[in-house]
C-alpha positions as a Markdown table, in Angstrom:
| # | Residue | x | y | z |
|---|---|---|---|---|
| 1 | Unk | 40.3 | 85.9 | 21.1 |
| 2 | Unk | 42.9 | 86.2 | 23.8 |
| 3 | Unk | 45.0 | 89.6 | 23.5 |
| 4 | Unk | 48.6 | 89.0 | 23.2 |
| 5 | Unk | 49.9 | 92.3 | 22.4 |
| 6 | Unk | 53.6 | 92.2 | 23.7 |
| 7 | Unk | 54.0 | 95.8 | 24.1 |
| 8 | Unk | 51.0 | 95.7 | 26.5 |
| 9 | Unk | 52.3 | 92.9 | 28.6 |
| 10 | Unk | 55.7 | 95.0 | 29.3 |
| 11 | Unk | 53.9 | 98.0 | 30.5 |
| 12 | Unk | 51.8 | 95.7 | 33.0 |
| 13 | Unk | 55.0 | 94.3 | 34.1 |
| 14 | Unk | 56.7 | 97.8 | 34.9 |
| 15 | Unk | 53.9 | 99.1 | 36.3 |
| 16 | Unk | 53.9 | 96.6 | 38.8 |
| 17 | Unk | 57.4 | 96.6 | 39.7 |
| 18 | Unk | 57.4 | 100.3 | 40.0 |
| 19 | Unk | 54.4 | 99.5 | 42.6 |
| 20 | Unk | 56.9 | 96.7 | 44.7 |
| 21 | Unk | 59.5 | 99.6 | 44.7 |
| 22 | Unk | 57.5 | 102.1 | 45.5 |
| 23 | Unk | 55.8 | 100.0 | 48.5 |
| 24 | Unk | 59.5 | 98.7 | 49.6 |
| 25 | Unk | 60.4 | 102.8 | 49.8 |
| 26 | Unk | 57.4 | 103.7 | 51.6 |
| 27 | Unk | 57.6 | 100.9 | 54.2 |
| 28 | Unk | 61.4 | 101.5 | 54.5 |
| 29 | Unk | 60.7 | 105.6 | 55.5 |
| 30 | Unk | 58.1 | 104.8 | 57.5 |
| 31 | Unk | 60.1 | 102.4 | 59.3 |
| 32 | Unk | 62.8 | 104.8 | 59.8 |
| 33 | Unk | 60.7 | 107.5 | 60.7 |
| 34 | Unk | 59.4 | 105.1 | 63.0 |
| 35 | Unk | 62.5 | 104.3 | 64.5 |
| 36 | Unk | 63.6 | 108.1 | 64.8 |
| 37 | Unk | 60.5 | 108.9 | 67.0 |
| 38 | Unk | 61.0 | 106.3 | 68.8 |
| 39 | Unk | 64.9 | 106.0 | 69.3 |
| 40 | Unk | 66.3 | 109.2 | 68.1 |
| 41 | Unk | 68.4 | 111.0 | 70.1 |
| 42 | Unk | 68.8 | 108.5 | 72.2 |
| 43 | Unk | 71.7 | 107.5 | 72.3 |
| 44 | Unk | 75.2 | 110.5 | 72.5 |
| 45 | Unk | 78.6 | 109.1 | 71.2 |
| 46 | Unk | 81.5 | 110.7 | 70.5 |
| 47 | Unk | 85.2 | 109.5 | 69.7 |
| 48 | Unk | 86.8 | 112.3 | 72.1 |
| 49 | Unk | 87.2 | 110.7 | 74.9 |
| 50 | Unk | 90.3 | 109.5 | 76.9 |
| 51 | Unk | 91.4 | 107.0 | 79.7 |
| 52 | Unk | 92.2 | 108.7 | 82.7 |
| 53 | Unk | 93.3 | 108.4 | 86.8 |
| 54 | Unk | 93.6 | 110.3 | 89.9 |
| 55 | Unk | 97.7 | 109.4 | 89.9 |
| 56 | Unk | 99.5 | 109.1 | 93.0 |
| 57 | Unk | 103.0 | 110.8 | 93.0 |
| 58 | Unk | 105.1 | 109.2 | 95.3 |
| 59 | Unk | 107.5 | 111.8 | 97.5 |
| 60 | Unk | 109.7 | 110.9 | 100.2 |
| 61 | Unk | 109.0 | 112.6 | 104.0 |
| 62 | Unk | 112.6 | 113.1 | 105.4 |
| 63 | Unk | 115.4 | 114.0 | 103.5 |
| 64 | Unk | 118.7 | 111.7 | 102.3 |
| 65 | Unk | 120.8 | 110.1 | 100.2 |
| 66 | Unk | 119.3 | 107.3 | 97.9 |
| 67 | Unk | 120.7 | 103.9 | 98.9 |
| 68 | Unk | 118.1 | 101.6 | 96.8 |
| 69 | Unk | 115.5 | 101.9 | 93.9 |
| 70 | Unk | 114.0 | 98.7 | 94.1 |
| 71 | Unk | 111.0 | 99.5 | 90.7 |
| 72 | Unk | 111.2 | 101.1 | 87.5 |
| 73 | Unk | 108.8 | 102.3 | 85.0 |
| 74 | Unk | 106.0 | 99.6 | 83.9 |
| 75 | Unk | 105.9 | 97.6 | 87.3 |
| 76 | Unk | 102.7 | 96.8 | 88.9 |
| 77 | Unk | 102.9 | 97.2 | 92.5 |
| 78 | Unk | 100.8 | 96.9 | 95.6 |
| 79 | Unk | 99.8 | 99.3 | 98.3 |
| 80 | Unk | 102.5 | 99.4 | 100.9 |
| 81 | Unk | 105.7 | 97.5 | 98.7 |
| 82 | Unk | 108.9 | 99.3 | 99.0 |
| 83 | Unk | 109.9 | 101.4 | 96.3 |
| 84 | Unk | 112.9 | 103.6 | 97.4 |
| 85 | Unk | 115.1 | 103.2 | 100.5 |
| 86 | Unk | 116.7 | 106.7 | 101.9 |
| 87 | Unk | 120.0 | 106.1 | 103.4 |
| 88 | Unk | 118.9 | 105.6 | 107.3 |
| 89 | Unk | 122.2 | 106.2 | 109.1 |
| 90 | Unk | 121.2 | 109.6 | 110.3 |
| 91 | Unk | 117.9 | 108.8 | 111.0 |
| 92 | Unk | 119.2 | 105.9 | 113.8 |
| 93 | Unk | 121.4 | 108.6 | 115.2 |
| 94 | Unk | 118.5 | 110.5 | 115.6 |
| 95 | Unk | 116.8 | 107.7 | 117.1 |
| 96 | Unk | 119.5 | 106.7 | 119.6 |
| 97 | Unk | 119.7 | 111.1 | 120.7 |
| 98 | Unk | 115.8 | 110.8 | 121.2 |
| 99 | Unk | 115.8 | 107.5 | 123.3 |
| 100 | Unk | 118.7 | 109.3 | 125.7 |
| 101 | Unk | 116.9 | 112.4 | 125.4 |
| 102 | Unk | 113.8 | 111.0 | 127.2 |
| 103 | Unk | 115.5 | 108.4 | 129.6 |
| 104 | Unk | 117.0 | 111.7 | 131.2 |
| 105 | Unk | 113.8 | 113.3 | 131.2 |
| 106 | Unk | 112.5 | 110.2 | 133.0 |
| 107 | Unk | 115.4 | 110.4 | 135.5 |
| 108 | Unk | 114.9 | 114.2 | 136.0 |
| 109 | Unk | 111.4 | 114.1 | 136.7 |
| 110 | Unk | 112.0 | 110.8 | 138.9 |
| 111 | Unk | 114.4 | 113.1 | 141.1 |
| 112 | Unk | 112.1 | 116.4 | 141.1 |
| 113 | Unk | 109.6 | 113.7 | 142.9 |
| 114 | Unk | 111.9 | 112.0 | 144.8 |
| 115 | Unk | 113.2 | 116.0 | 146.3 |
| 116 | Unk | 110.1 | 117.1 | 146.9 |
| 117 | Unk | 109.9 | 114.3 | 149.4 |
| 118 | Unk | 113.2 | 115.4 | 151.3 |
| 119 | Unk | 111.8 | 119.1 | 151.0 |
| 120 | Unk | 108.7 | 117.7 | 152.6 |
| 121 | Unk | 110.5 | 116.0 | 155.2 |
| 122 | Unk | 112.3 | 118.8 | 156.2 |
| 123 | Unk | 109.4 | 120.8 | 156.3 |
| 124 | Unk | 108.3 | 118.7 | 159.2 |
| 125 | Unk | 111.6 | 119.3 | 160.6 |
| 126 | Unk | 111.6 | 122.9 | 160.3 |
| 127 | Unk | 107.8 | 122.7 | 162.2 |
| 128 | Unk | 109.7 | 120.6 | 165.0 |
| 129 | Unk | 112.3 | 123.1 | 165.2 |
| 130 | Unk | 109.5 | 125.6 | 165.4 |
| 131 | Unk | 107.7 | 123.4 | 168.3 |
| 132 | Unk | 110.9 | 123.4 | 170.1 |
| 133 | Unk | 111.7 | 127.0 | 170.1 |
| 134 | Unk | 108.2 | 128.0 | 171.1 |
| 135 | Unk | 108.5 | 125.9 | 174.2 |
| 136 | Unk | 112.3 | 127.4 | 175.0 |
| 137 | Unk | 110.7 | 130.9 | 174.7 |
| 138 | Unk | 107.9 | 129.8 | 177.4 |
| 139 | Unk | 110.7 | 128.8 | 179.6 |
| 140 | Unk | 112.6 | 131.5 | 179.0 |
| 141 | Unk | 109.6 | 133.6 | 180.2 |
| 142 | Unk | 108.7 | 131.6 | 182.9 |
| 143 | Unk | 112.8 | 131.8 | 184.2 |
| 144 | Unk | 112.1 | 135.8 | 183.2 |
| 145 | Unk | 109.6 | 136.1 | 185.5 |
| 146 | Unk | 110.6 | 134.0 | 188.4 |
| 147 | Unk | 113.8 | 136.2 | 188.4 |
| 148 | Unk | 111.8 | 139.6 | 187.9 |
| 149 | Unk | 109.8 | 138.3 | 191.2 |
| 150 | Unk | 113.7 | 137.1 | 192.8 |
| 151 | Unk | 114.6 | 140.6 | 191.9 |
| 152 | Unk | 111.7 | 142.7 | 193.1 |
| 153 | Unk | 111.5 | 140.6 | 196.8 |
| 154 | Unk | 115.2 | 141.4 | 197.5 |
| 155 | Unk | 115.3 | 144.7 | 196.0 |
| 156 | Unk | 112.2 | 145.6 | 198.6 |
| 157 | Unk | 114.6 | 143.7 | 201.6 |
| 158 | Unk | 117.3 | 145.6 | 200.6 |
| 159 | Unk | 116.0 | 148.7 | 201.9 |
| 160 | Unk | 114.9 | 147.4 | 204.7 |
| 161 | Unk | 118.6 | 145.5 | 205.3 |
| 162 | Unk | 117.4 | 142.5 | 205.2 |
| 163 | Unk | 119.3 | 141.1 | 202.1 |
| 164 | Unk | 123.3 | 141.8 | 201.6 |
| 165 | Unk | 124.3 | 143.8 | 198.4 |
| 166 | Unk | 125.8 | 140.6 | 196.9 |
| 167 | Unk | 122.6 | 138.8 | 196.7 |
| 168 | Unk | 120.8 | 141.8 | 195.3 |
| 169 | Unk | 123.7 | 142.0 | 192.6 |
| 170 | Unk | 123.1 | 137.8 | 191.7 |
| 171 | Unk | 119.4 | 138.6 | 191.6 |
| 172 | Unk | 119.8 | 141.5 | 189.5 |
| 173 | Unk | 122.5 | 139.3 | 187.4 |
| 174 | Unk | 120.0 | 136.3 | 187.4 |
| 175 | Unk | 117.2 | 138.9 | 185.7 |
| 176 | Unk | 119.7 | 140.2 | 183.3 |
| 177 | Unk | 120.7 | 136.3 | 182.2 |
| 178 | Unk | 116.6 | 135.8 | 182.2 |
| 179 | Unk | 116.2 | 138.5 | 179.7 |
| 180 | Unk | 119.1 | 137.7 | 177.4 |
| 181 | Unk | 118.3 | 133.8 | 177.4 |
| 182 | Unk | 114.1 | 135.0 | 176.5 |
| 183 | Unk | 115.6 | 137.2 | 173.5 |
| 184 | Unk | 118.2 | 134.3 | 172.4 |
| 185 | Unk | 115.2 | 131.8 | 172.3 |
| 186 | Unk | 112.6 | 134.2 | 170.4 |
| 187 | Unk | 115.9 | 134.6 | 168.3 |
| 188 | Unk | 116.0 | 131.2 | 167.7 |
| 189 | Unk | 112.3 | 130.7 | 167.0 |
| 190 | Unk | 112.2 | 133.2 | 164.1 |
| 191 | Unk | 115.3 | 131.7 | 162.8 |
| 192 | Unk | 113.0 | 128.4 | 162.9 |
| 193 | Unk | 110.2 | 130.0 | 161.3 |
| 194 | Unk | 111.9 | 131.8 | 158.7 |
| 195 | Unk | 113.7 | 128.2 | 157.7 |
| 196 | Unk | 110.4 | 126.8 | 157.6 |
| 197 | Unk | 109.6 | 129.2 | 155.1 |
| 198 | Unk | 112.3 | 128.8 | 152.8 |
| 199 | Unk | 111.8 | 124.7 | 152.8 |
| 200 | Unk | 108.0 | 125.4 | 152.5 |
| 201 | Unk | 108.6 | 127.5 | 149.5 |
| 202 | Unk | 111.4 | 125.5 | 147.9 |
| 203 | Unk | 108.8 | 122.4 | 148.1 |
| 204 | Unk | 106.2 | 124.5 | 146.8 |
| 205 | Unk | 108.6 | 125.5 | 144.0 |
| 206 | Unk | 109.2 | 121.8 | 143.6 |
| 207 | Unk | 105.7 | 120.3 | 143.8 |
| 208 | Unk | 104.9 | 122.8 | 141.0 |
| 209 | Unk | 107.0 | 120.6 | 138.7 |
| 210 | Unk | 105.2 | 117.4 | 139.2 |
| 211 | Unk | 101.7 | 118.4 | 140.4 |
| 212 | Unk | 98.8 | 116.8 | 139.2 |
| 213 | Unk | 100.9 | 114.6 | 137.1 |
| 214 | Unk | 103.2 | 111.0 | 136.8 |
| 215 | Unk | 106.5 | 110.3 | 135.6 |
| 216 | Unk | 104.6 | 109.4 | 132.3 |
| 217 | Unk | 102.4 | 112.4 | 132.1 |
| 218 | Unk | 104.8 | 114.9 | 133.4 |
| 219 | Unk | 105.4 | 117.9 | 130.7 |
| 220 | Unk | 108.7 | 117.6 | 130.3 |
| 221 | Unk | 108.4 | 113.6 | 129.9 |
| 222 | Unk | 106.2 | 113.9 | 127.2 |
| 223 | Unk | 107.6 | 116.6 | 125.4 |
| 224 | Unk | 111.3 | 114.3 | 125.1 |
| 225 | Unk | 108.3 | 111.2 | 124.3 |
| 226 | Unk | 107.1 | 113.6 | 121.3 |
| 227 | Unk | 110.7 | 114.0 | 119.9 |
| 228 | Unk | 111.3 | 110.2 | 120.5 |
| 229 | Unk | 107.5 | 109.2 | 118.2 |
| 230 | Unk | 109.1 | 111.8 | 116.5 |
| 231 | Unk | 112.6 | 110.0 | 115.2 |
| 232 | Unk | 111.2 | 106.4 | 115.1 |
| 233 | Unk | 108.4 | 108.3 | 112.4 |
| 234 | Unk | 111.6 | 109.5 | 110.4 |
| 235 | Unk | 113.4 | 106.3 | 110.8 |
| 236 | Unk | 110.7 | 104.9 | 109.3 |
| 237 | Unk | 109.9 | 107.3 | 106.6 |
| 238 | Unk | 113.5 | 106.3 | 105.2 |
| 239 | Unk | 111.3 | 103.4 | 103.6 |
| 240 | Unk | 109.1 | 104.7 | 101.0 |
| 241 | Unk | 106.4 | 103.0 | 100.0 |
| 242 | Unk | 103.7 | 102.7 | 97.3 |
| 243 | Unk | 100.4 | 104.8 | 98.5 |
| 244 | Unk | 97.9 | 103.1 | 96.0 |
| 245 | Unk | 97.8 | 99.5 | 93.9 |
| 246 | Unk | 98.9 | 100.8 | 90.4 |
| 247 | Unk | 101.9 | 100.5 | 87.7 |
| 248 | Unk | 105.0 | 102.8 | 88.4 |
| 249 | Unk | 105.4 | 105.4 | 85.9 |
| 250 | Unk | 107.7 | 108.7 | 85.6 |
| 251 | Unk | 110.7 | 107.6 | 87.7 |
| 252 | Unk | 113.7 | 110.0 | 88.2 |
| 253 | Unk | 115.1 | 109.2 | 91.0 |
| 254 | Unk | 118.5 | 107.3 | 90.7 |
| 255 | Unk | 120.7 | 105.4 | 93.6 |
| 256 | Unk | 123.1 | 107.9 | 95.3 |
| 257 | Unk | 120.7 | 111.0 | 94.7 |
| 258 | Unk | 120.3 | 113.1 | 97.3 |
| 259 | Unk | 116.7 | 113.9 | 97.5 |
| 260 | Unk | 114.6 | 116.7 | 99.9 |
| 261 | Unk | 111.5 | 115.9 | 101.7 |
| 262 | Unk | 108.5 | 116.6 | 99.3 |
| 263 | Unk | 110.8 | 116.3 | 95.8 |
| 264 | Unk | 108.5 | 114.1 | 93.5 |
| 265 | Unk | 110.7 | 110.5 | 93.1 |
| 266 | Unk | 107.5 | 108.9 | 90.6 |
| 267 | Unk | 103.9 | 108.1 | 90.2 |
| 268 | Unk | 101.9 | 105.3 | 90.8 |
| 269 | Unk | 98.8 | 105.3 | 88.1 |
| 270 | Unk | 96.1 | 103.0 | 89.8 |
| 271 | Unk | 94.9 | 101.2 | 86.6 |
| 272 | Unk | 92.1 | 99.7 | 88.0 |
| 273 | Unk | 90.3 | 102.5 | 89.0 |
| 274 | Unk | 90.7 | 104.0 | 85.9 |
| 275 | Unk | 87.5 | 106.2 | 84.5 |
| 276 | Unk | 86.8 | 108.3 | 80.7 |
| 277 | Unk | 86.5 | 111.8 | 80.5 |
| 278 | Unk | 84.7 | 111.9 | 77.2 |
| 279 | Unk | 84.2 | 115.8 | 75.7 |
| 280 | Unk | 80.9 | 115.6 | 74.2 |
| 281 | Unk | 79.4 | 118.7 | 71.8 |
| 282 | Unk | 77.4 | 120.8 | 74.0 |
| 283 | Unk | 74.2 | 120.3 | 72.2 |
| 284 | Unk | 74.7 | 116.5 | 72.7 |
| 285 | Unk | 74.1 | 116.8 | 76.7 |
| 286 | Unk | 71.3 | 117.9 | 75.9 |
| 287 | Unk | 69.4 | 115.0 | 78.0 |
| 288 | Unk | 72.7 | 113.8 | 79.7 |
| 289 | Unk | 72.5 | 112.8 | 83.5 |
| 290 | Unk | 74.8 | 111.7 | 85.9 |
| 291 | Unk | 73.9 | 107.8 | 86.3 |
| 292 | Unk | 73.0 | 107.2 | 83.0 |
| 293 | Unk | 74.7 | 104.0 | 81.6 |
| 294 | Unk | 77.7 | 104.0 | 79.0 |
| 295 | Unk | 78.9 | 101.3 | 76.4 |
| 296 | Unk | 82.4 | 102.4 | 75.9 |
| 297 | Unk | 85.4 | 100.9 | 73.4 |
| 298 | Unk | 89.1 | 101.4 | 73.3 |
| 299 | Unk | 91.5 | 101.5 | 70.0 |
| 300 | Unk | 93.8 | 99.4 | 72.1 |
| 301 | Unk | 91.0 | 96.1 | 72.0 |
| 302 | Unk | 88.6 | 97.2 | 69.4 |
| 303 | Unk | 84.9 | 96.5 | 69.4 |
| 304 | Unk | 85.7 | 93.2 | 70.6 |
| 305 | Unk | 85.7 | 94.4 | 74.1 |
| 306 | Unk | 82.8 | 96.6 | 75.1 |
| 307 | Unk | 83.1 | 98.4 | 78.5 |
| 308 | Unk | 80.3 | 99.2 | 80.5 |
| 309 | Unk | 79.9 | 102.8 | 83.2 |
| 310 | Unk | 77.8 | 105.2 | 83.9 |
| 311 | Unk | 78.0 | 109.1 | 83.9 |
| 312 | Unk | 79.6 | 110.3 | 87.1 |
| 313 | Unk | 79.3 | 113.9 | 86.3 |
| 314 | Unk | 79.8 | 117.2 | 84.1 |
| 315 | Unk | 83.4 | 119.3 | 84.6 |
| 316 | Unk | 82.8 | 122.9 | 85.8 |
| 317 | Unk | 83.8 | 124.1 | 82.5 |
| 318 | Unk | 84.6 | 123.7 | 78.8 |
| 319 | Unk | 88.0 | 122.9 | 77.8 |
| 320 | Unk | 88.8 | 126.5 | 76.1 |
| 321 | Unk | 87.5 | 128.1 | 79.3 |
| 322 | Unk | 89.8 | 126.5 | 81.4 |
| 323 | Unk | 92.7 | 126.6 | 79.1 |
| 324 | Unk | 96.3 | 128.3 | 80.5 |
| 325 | Unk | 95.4 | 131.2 | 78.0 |
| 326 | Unk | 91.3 | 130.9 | 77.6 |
| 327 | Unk | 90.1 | 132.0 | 74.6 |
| 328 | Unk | 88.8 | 135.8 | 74.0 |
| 329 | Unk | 85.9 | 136.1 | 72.2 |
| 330 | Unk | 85.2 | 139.9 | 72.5 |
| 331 | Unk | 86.7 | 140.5 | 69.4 |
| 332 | Unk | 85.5 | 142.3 | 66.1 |
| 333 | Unk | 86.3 | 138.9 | 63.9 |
| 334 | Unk | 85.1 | 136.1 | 66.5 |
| 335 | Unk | 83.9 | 133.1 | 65.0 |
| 336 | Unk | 81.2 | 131.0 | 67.3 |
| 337 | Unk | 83.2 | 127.7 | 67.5 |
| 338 | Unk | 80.8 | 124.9 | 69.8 |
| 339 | Unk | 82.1 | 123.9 | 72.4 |
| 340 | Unk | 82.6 | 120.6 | 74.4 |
| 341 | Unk | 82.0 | 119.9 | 78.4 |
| 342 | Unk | 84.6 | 117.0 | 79.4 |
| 343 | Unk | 82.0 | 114.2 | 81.3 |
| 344 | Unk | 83.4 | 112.0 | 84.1 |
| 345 | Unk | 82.5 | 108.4 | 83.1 |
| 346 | Unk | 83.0 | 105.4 | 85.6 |
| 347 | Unk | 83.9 | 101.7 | 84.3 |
| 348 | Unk | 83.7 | 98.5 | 85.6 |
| 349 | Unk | 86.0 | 97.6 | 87.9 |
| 350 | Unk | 85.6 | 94.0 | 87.3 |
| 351 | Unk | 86.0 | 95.2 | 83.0 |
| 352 | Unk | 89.0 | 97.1 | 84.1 |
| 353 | Unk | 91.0 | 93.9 | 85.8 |
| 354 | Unk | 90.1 | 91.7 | 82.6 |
| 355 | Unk | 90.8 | 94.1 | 80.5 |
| 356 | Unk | 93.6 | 96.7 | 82.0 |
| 357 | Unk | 93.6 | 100.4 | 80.4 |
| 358 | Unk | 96.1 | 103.1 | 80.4 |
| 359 | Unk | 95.5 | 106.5 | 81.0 |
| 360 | Unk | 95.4 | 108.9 | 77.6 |
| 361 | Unk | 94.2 | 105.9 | 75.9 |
| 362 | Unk | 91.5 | 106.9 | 73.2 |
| 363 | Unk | 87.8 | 105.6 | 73.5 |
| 364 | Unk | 84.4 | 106.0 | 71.7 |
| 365 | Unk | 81.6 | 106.2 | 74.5 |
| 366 | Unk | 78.1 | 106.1 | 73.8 |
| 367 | Unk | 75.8 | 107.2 | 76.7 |
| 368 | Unk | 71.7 | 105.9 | 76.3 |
| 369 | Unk | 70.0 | 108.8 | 77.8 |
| 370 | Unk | 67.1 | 106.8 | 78.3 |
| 371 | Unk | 68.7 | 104.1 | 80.7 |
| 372 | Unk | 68.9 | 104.2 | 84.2 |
């Protein structure tokens, strides 16, 4: 007869559900387990992490009055647009000195060349003068000496009676004229030389200017062209332009403003080449590598939009060590707090242009320290 005790037929039944649970448990931690030596640790996240940008901070290179502002805060603008326009009046005055500045140093030098040309033709005309006088003092020596002989020949008649007194004295006279007309032309030979001299030296003095060198290369020439480059830089440093792509932020300066070469007038934040420093715990960089890939979202889009980067790098040191007032932990009640290393993280550019970021935006990034 068939045993249809009730009680019985309960216990069976809780016994064997207790067996389905128990088996469901056991399969569950071991799948878990499971999945913890295989994929623990894995994966780093952290919620402390923050848009950021290298932002370019626009300042003027010559000094002046404002005349236009032609952006404000929240405009996107392109490398090289015109954002601020310095009055340029002074600037073209400074233009026009510069131009008139070098034109005479053009005409000077021209002139220097031009002299030591005449110098150099009178040179050769000093060397003539030279050549001349040499050959009046050879005459004058030859007239010397045919007068010395005219003197000697009558002085020896004259003993003898055979010349009168009055021809002795023109003989005598015509030495004396010999001699004076010899020392008038050697006169007039140094007078040469030393005139060649002076003409040689003032065309030495001259050539010195323009030796080796044009009108173009010519020292003085190119120190008035420096000035010139110089004020056509300035005149066109009275148009300030954007450095980098990017969204204007942090404008002060105002039309009418007199500003100074170097004052900070407002930044350009290149939104596209945004990046994340994310602080992780130190224990979580534990296997953290530059160039290990990054899935990264923003409160502003929520998990709708995933990001994707890479870690660029580690900072050279924690937040409180670089702090304005670090922390001092040699102190009878410190308190180990850990720490967290800030970690550059690169995004997509292509990510970045569909989906633009601002800097101090918050993020939650997630690094797989098993990718590559």
């Amino acid at each position: 007869m068939a045993d249809t005790d009730p009680s019985r037929s309960s216990s069976t039944t809780r016994k064997r559900a207790f067996t389905i649970f128990g088996g469901v448990l056991a399969v569950a931690a071991i799948g878990y387990l499971g999945y913890e030596w295989i994929e623990g640790g894995r994966y780093v996240e952290t919620d402390n992490a923050y848009v950021n940008a290298d932002i370019a901070q626009v300042t003027p290179q010559t000094s002046g009055q404002v005349a236009q502002v032609l952006v404000d805060n929240t405009r996107i603008v392109r490398k090289g647009d015109v954002l601020v326009v310095i009055d340029p009046v002074d600037a073209r005055i400074a233009l026009a000195a510069a131009e008139a500045e070098y034109a005479r140093a053009v005409r000077r030098v021209k002139q220097t060349i031009a002299t030591g040309t005449a110098l150099g033709a009178q040179v050769g005309e000093r060397e003539a003068d030279i050549r001349r006088m040499t050959a009046q003092v050879s005459i004058a020596q030859a007239d010397l000496a045919r007068a010395r002989i005219d003197l000697t020949r009558r002085e020896a008649l004259a003993a003898d009676g055979g010349v009168s007194g009055e021809e002795l004295t023109s003989a005598r006279n015509a030495f004396a004229s010999a001699q004076g007309n010899l020392a008038a032309a050697r006169a007039a030979l140094a007078q040469s030389q030393a005139a060649r001299g002076n003409a040689s030296g003032q065309e030495a003095a001259n050539d010195a200017l323009v030796a080796g060198t044009t009108v173009e290369t010519n020292p003085d020439v190119l120190a008035a062209k420096a000035k010139l480059d110089q004020a056509r830089i300035d005149l066109e440093r009275t148009v300030v332009r954007a450095p980098i792509d990017g969204v204007v932020t942090q404008r002060t300066v105002q039309v009418g403003q007199r500003v100074n070469a170097g004052a900070v007038l407002l930044a350009v934040v290149p939104i596209n080449d945004a990046y994340v420093d994310a602080n992780y715990k130190e224990g979580q960089l534990r296997n953290v590598h530059p160039g290990q890939p990054v899935e990264l979202t923003s409160d502003l889009y929520g998990d709708k939009v995933v990001y994707h980067g890479h870690v660029v790098g580690f900072s050279g040191g924690t937040g409180s060590a670089l702090a304005v007032i670090p922390a001092q932990n040699a102190t009878g009640n410190w308190i180990k707090v850990v720490q967290r290393l800030p970690t550059r993280i690169a995004l997509d550019r292509a990510e970045l242009t569909a989906h633009p970021l601002r800097i101090g935006l918050s993020m939650t990034a997630t690094i797989d320290t098993r990718g590559k």
